[in-house]
ZAMARGU-4260 file (C-alpha; in steps of 0.2 Angstrom, whole numbers, plus 5000, padded with zeros to 4 digits):
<rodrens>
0) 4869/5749/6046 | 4883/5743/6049 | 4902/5755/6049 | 4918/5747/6051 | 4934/5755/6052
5) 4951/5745/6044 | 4966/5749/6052 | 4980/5742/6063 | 4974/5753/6077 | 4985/5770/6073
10) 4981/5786/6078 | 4973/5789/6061 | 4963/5774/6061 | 4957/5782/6080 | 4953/5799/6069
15) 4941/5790/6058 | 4933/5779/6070 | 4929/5798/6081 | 4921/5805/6065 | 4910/5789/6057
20) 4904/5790/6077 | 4901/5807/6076 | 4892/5807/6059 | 4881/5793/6065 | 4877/5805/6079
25) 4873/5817/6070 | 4863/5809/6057 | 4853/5801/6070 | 4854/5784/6062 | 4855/5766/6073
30) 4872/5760/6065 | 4886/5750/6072 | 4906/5757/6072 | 4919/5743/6075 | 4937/5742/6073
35) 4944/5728/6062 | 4963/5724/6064 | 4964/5709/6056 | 4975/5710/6038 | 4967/5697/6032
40) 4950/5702/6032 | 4958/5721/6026 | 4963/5713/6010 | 4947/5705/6008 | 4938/5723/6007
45) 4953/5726/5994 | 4959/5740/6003 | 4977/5747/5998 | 4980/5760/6011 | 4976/5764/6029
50) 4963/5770/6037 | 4950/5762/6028 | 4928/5765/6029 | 4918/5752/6026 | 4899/5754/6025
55) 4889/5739/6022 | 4902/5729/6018 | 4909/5738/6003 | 4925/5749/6006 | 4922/5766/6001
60) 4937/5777/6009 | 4956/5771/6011 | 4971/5780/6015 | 4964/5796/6020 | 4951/5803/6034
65) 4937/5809/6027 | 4928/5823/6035 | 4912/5821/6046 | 4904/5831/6029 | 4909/5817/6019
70) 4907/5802/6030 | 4888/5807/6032 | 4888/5811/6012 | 4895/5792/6011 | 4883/5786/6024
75) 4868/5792/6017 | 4871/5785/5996 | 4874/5768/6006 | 4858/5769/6013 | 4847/5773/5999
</rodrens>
């Protein structure tokens, strides 16, 4: 699985990174975090607002930190 974080690298972007790694954690699932800075490959997720999720390559959180709670909720409907 595959979790990216869209942001230019603020403190909220740093929020959401720290819970999608620690709902990985606590899933216990092999999945990759990375950080993508890059405007134009934000806009390419569609993505309005900062911090965005992406799982699997479709963007299902922008403009807000989703809890742990919710991350694993969204983390487990993309792997089913």
């Amino acid at each position: 699985m595959e979790i990216k974080i869209l942001g230019p690298g603020c403190l909220n972007c740093e929020r959401l990174a720290e819970a999608a790694k620690q709902a990985v954690s606590e899933l216990g699932i092999d999945a990759e975090v990375t950080k993508v800075t890059d405007f134009a490959v934000m806009a390419s997720y569609g993505m309005m607002a900062s911090p965005g999720l992406v799982i699997n390559e479709k963007l299902v959180s922008s403009g807000r930190i989703p809890s742990v709670k919710d991350i694993k909720t969204l983390i487990e409907k993309a792997g089913s």
